[in-house]
N, C-alpha and C positions, 0 to 999 in steps of 0.2 A: 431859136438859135440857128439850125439847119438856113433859114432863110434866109437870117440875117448874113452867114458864110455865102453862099448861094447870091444871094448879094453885091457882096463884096467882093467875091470873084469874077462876079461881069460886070462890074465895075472898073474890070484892071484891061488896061489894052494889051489883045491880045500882040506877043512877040515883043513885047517892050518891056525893060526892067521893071518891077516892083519898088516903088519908093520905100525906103527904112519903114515907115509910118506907116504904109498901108500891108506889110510885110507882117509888120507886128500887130496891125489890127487883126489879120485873116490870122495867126498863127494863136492867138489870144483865144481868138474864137473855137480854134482846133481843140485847143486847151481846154477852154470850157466844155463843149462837147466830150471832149475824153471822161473827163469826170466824174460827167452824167451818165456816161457806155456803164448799162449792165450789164456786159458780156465779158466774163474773164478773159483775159489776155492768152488764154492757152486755146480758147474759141473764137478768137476775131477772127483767124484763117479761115474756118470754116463758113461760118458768120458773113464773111465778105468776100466768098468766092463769085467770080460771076465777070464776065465784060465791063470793061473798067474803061469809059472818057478822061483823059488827066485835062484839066480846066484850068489849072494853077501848079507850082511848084516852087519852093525855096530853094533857089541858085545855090545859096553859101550853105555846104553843109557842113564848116567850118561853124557856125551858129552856136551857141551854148544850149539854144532850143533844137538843133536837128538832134536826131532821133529820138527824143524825150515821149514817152505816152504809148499807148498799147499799139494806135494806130500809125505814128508814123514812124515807127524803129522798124513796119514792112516796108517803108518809103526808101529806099536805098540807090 
């Protein structure tokens, strides 16, 4: 799954909007992923401290999906 994201985010040209479709492919994938996180939500902070590259981002966070899952309600 990591891969398949990993994927699909160099898939996406950099500087140029996200189509709906490939938006909700990579956010689908997040999802998934999230589910699978065995790390309680009160340890992802810790969990995911460390130099961070951003690769991708969801513009609208107007979305019904922003901030939804342990990892992207740090997304802000």
């Amino acid at each position: 799954m990591k891969d398949r994201l990993l994927h699909l985010i160099s898939s996406t040209p950099a500087n140029s909007p996200t189509s709906n479709k490939g938006t909700d492919e990579i956010l689908g994938v997040v999802h998934e992923l999230e589910s699978e996180c065995p790390t309680q939500d009160i340890d992802v902070i810790t969990e995911l401290a460390g130099n961070w590259e951003l690769l991708w981002t969801a513009q609208d966070q107007s979305s019904d999906e922003w901030g939804k899952g342990p990892i992207r309600r740090f997304i802000k």
